[in-house]
C-alpha positions as CSV (number, residue, x, y, z in Angstrom):
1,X,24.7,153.9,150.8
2,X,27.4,152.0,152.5
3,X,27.1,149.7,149.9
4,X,28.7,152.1,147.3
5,X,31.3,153.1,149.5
6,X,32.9,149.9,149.4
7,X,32.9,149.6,146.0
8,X,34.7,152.7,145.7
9,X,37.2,151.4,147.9
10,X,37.8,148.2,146.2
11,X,40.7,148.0,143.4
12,X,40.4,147.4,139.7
13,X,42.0,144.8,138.0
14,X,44.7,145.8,135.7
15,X,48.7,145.4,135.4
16,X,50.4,148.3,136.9
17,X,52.1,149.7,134.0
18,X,55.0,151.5,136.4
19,X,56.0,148.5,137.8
20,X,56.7,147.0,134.3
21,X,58.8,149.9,133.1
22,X,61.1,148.9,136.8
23,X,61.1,145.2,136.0
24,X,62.1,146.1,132.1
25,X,65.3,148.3,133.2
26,X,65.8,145.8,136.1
27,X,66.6,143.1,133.7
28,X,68.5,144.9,130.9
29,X,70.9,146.2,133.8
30,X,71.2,142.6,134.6
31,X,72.1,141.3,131.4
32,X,74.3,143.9,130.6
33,X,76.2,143.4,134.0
34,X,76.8,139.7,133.4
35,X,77.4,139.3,129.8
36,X,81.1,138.6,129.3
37,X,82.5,142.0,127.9
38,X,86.2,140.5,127.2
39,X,88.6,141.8,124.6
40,X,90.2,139.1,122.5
41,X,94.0,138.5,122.3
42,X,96.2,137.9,120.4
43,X,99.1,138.7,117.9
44,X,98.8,142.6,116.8
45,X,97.9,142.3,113.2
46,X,97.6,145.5,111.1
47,X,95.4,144.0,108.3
48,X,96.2,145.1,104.6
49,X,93.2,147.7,103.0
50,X,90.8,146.5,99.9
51,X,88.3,148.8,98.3
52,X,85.9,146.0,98.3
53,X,85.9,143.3,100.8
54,X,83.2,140.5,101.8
55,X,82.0,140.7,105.2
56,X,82.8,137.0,106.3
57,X,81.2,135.6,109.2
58,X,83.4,134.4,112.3
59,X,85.5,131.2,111.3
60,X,86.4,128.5,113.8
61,X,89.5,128.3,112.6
62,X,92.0,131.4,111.9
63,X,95.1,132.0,111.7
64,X,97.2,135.5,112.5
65,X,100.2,135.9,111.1
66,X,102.1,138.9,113.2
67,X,104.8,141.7,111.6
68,X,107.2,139.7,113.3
69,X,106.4,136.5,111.7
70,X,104.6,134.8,114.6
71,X,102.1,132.4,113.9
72,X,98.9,131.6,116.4
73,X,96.3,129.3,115.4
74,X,93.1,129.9,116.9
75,X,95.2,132.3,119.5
76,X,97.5,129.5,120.1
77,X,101.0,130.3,119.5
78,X,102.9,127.6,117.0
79,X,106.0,127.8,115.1
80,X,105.6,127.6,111.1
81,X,107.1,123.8,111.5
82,X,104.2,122.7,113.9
83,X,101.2,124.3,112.0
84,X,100.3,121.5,109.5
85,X,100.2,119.3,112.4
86,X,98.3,121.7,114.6
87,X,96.1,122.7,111.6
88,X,95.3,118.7,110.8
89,X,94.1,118.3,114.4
90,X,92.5,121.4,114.2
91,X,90.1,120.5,110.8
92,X,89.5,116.8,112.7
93,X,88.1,119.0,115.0
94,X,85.3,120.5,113.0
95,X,82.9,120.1,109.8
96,X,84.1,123.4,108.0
97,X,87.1,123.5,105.6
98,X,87.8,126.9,105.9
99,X,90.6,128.9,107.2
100,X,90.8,132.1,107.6
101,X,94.2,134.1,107.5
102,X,94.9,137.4,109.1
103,X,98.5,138.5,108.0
104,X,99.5,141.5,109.1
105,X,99.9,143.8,106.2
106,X,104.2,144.3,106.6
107,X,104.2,140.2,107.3
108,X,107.4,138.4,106.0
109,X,106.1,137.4,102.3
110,X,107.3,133.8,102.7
111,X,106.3,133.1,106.4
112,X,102.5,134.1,104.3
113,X,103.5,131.6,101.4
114,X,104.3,129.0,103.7
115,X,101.4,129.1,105.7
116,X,99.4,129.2,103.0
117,X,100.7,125.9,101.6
118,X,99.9,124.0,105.0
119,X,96.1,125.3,104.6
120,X,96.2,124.1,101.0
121,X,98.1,120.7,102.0
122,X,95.2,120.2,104.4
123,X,92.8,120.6,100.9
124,X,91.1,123.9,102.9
125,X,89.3,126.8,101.6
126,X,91.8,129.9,102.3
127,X,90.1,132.9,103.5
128,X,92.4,136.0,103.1
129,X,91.1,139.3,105.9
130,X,91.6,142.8,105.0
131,X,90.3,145.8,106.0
132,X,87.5,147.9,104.1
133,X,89.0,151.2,103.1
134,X,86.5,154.1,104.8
């Protein structure tokens, strides 16, 4: 008789299932609290609309072309004479060819031209950004 008292007594083995479900929303709150939530800067482009555009994946190397006619490359302010140099050290840099252009849709025309023709100087693949119309 006392014999089955004890083993009433004694746990089972299992994995408390509570505990889990704590641990689980433990370590989502972490990550969410230490992930970098940053917004990116930049020039303010208003990209131009296309009824069908590509969905390109994120390029090293872009370049923003602003209302104004500012230039950034890679969010790095340079003047229209400095960006084949810039651009040069910029492909050195890394394996892909491709540059990626985000011109703000009222953009001076030939600022656009211009920085086009250093991409194409530098024998790059020109990627032009637009919006998909909704």
């Amino acid at each position: 008789m006392r014999r089955e008292r004890f083993s009433r007594l004694r746990p089972e083995g299992g994995v408390p299932v509570i505990s889990m479900a704590d641990i689980a929303f433990l370590l989502i709150l972490f990550f969410l609290l230490t992930s970098s939530m940053t917004k990116e800067t930049g020039v303010d482009v208003k990209l131009p609309r296309a009824q069908q555009a590509d969905m390109l994946p994120k390029r090293d190397i872009s370049i923003e072309v602003s209302k104004s006619g500012d230039i950034q490359l890679n969010k790095r302010a340079v003047s229209l004479a400095q960006l084949p140099a810039a651009l040069h050290a910029e492909l050195g840099e890394t394996s892909s060819k491709k540059v990626t252009i985000r011109g703000d849709q009222d953009s001076p025309y030939g600022t656009m031209v211009q920085v086009m023709a250093a991409v194409r100087g530098e024998k790059a693949e020109i990627l032009l950004a637009a919006e998909m119309e909704r």
